[in-house]
C-alpha positions in Angstrom: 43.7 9.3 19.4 40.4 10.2 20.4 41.0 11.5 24.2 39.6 14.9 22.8 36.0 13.9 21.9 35.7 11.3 24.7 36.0 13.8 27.3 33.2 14.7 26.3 29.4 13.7 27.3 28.5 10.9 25.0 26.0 11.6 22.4 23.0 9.9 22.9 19.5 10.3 22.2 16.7 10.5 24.9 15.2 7.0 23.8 18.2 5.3 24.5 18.7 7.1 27.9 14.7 6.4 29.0 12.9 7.9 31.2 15.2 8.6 34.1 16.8 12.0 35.0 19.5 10.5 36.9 21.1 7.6 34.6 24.5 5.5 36.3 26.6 5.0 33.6 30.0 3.1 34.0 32.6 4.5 31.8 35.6 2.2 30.1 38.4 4.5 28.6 39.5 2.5 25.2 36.9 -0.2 26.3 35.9 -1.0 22.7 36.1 -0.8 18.5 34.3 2.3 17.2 32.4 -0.1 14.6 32.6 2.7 11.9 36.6 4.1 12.2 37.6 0.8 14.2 39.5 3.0 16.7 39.9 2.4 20.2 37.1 4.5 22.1 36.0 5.0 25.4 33.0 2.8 26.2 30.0 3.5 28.3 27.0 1.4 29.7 24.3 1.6 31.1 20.7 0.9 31.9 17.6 2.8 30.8 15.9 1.9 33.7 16.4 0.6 37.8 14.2 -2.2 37.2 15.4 -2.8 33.6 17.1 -6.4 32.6 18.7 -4.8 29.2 22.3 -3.5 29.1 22.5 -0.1 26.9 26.2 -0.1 24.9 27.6 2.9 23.0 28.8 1.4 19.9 30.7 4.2 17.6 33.0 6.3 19.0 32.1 10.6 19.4 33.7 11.8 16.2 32.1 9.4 14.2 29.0 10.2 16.1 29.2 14.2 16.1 30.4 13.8 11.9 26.9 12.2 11.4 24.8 13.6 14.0 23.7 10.1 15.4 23.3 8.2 18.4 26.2 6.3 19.6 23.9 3.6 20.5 21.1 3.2 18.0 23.3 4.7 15.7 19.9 6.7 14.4 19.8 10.4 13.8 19.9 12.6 17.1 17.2 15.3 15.5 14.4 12.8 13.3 15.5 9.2 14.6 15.8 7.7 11.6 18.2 5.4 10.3 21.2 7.5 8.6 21.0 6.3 4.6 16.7 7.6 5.2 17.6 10.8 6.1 19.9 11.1 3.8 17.8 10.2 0.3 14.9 12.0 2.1 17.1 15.8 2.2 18.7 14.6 -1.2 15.0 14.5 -2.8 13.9 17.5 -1.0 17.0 19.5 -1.9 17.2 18.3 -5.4 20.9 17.3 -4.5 23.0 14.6 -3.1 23.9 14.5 0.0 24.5 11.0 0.9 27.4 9.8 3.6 30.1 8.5 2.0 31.9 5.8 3.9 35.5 5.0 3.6 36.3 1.3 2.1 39.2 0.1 3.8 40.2 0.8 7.7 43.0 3.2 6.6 40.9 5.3 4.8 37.8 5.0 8.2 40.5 6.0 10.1 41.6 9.1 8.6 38.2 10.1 7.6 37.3 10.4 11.5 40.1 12.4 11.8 38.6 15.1 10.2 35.4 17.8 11.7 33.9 17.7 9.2 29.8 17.2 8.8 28.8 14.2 6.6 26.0 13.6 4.3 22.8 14.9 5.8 24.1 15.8 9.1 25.0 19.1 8.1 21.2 19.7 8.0 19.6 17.8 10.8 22.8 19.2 13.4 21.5 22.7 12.5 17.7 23.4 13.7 16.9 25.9 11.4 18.1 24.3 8.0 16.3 20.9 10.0 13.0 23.1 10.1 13.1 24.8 6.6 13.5 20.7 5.1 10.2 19.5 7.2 8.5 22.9 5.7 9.5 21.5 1.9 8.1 18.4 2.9 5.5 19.8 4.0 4.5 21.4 1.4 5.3 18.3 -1.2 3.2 16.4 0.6 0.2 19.0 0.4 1.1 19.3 -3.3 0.6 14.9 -3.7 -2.5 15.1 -1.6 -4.1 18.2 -4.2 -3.2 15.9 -6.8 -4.5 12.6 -5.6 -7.9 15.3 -5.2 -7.7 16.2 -8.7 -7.3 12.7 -9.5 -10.1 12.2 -7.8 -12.3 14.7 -9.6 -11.3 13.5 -13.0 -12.9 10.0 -12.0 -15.9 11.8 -11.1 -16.1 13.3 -13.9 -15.6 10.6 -16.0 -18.1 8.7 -13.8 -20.6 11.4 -14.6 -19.4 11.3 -18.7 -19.8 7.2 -18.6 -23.2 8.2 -17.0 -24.3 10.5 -19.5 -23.4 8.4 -22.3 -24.9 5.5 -20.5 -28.3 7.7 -20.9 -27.9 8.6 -24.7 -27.3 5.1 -25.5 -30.5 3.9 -23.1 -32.2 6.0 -25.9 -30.8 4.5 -28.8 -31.1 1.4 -28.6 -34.7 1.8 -26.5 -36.6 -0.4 -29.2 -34.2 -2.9 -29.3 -36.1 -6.2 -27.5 -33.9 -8.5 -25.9 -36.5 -10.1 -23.7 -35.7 -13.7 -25.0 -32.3 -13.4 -23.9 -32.7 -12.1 -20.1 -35.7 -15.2 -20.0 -32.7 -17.2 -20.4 -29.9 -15.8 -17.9 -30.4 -17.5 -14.6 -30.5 -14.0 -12.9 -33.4 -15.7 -10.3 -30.4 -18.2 -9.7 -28.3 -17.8 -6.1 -24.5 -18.6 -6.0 -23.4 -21.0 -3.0 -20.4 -22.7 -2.3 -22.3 -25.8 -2.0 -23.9 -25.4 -5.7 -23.6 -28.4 -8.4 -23.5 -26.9 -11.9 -21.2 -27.1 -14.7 -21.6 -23.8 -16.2 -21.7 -19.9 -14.8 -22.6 -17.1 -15.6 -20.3 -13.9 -15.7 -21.6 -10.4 -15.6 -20.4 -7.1 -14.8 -17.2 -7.5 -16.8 -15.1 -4.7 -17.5 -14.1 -3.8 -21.2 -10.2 -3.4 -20.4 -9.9 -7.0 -19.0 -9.2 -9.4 -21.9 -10.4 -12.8 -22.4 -7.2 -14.5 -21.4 -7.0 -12.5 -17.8 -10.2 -14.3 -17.2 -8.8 -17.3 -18.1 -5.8 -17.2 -15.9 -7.7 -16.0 -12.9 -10.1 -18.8 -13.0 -7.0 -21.2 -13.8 -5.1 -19.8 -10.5 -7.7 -19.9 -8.3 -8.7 -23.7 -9.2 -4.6 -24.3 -9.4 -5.1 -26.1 -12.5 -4.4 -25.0 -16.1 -6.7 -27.6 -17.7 -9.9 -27.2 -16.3 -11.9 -26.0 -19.7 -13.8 -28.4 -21.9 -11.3 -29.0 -25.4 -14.2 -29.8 -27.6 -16.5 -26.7 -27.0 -16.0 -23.4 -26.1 -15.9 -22.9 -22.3 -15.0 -19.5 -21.8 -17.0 -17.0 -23.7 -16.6 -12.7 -23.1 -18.7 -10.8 -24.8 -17.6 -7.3 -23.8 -20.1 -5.3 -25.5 -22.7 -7.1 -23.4 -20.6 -7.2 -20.3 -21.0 -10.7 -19.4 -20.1 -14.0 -20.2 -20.2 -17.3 -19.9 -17.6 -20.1 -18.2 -17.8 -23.8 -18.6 -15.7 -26.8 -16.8 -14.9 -29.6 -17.8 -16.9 -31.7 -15.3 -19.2 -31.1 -12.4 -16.5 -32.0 -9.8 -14.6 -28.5 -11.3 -17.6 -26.9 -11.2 -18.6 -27.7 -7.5 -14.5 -27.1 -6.7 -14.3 -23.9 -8.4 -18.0 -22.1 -6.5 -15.5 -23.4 -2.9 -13.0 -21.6 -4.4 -15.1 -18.7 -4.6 -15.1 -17.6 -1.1 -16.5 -13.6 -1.7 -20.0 -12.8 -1.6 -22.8 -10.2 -2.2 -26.1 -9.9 -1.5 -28.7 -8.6 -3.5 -31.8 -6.7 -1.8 -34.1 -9.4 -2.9 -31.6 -12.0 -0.8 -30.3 -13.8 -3.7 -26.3 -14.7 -3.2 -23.8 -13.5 -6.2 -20.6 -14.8 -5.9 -17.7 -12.2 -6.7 -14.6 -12.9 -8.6 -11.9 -10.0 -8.1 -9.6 -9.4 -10.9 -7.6 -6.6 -11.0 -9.8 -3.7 -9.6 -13.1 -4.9 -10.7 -15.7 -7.2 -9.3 -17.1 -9.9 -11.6 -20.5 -11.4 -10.1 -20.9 -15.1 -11.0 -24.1 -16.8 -11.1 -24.3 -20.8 -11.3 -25.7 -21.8 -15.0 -27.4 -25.3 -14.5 -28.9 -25.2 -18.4 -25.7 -23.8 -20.0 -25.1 -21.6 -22.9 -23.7 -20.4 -26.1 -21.9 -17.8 -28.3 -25.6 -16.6 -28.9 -26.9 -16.6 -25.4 -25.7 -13.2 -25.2 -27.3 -11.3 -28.1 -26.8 -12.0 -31.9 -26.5 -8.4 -33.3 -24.2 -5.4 -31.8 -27.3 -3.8 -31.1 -28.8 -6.6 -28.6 -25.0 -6.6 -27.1 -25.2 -3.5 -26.0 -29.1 -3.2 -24.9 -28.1 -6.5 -22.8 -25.1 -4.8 -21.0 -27.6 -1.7 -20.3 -30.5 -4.2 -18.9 -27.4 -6.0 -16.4 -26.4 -2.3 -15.7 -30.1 -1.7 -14.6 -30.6 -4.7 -12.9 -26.9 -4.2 -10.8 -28.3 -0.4 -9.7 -31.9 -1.9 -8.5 -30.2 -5.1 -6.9 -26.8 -3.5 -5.6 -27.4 0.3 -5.6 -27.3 0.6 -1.7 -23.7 -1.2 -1.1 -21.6 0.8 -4.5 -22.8 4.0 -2.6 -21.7 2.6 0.8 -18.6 1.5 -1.2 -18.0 4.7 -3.2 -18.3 6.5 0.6 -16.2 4.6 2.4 -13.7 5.1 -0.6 -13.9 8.6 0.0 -13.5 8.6 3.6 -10.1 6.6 2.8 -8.4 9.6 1.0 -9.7 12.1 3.9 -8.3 10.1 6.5 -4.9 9.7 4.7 -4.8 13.0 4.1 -5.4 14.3 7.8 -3.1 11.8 9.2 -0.1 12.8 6.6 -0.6 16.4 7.5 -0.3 15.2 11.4 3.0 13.5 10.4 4.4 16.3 9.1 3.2 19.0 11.4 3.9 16.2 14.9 7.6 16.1 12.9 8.2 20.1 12.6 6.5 20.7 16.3 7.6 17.5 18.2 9.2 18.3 21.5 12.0 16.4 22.7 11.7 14.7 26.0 13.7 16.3 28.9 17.2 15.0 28.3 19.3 13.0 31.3 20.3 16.0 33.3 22.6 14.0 35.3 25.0 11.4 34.5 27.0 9.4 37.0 30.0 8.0 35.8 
């Protein structure tokens, strides 16, 4: 049935074989079940190594093997190792086509596909060297075309950055004679988060206008593991996103003390003073314990004072925390270089790889 293909050499890939130039291999005609056709093929073992404990088995037969270009023992792909169903969505979406294996249902059908020579799926690409190197090259270039556009991306959050700055300035200007001294004499912004601090209340600043209320809410609820840790009678969770801070208030003490443990991220300011930081989403809230509480009106009564307030806590932020967002914004930067040298590697350590020098002798 399949005498032809098994007087073959067996196809398999330098990985399997190791290191050695002359691998023993002991050779059992019809020793096993080709676990894709379930024909009778001839079997071969061996070991990788002299000194190696771990039997290698070839576990398809040839034809299925030479149909899909794969390893009869890992069963991978000779050309990219890579499991057979990768290869094959990776060609379909560079080719813009499908070219997935199709595997017979029933042992009749297994059987009479291995039959045929015929190439399946993506093996008629990776078996041929050229049409294997003209796929890496549209990769290639698909993934240089992703990485100009995470740049672009990149540029458009600079210059929105810079827009938020310059609109940031005009409204510095506007709203110049707007005094909100009385309110910043109340913030506790000489206070110092611990995770040992008693107090009831906190204070919330640096809050981002696209996180609602109720996201807030949920975080603080999740990280305490309790849904019922706010104060029924008065108002325990105040946002005021036109100032940019807020206000959170438990129930008792005991939440209080258990939430600023709960609280285990840090920052500190260049005058030494501890913030804690509460991550939600992609934005860092800073939290500040609030021994003499608040109210709807500790953060401004008019639109106006709002907004003057959320530019005085920018201010503040840029004297106390300058240093580490530039550190931050840097490293951030760094990131997307890195990744973008080491997927250019891939690809070119993919189209250039050599293959190691293949078993040159085989002793059955």
């Amino acid at each position: 049935m399949n005498d032809e293909i098994n007087e073959l050499p067996p196809k398999i890939c330098e990985q399997c074989l190791g290191d050695d130039t002359n691998v023993r291999m002991t050779k059992i005609p019809q020793g096993s079940e080709c676990k894709i056709c379930t024909l009778p093929f001839t079997l071969y073992h061996f070991k990788a190594s002299k000194r190696s404990g771990h039997i290698v088995k070839t576990l398809i037969c040839g034809r299925c093997a030479t149909q899909r270009n794969v390893c009869q023992c890992c069963m991978l792909d000779l050309r990219w190792h890579i499991p057979v169903q990768l290869r094959d969505h990776l060609i379909s979406m560079v080719n813009e086509e499908n070219v997935i294996t199709e595997e017979a249902k029933n042992d009749m059908m297994k059987r009479f596909l291995s039959l045929k020579d015929v190439k399946l799926g993506g093996a008629q690409i990776t078996s041929d060297s050229a049409e294997a190197d003209i796929i890496l090259d549209k990769l290639k270039s698909i993934l240089q075309k992703a990485t100009s556009d995470s740049e672009s991306s990149q540029l458009q959050i600079q210059g929105a950055a810079e827009s938020d700055k310059n609109k940031q300035d005009k409204d510095t200007e506007k709203y110049r004679s707007v005094d909100v001294s009385h309110i910043l004499k109340k913030i506790p912004l000489s206070e110092s988060f611990t995770s040992d601090v008693s107090s009831r209340s906190f204070f919330l600043y640096n809050i981002d206008a696209s996180i609602p209320e109720w996201k807030i809410a949920d975080s603080i609820s999740q990280l305490l593991n309790i849904k019922k840790w706010s104060d029924g009678n008065s108002l325990s969770l105040i946002i005021n996103h036109k100032a940019k801070c807020g206000g959170v208030r438990f129930q008792s003490s005991m939440l209080g003390e258990q939430f600023a443990r709960k609280v285990q991220e840090t920052i500190t300011t260049r005058k030494g003073l501890e913030r804690g930081v509460l991550r939600i989403d992609r934005s860092r809230i800073f939290v500040i314990p609030w021994t003499s509480g608040f109210s709807a009106a500790s953060f401004g009564a008019t639109t106006a004072e709002n907004i003057k307030l959320s530019l005085s806590l920018n201010k503040l932020m840029g004297l106390e925390l300058g240093s580490d967002d530039k550190q931050f914004r840097a490293k951030s930067l760094d990131n997307i270089k890195k990744n973008k040298q080491n997927t250019s590697k891939k690809v070119q350590k993919a189209k250039s790889k050599k293959s190691k020098p293949r078993a040159n002798n085989l002793t059955l």
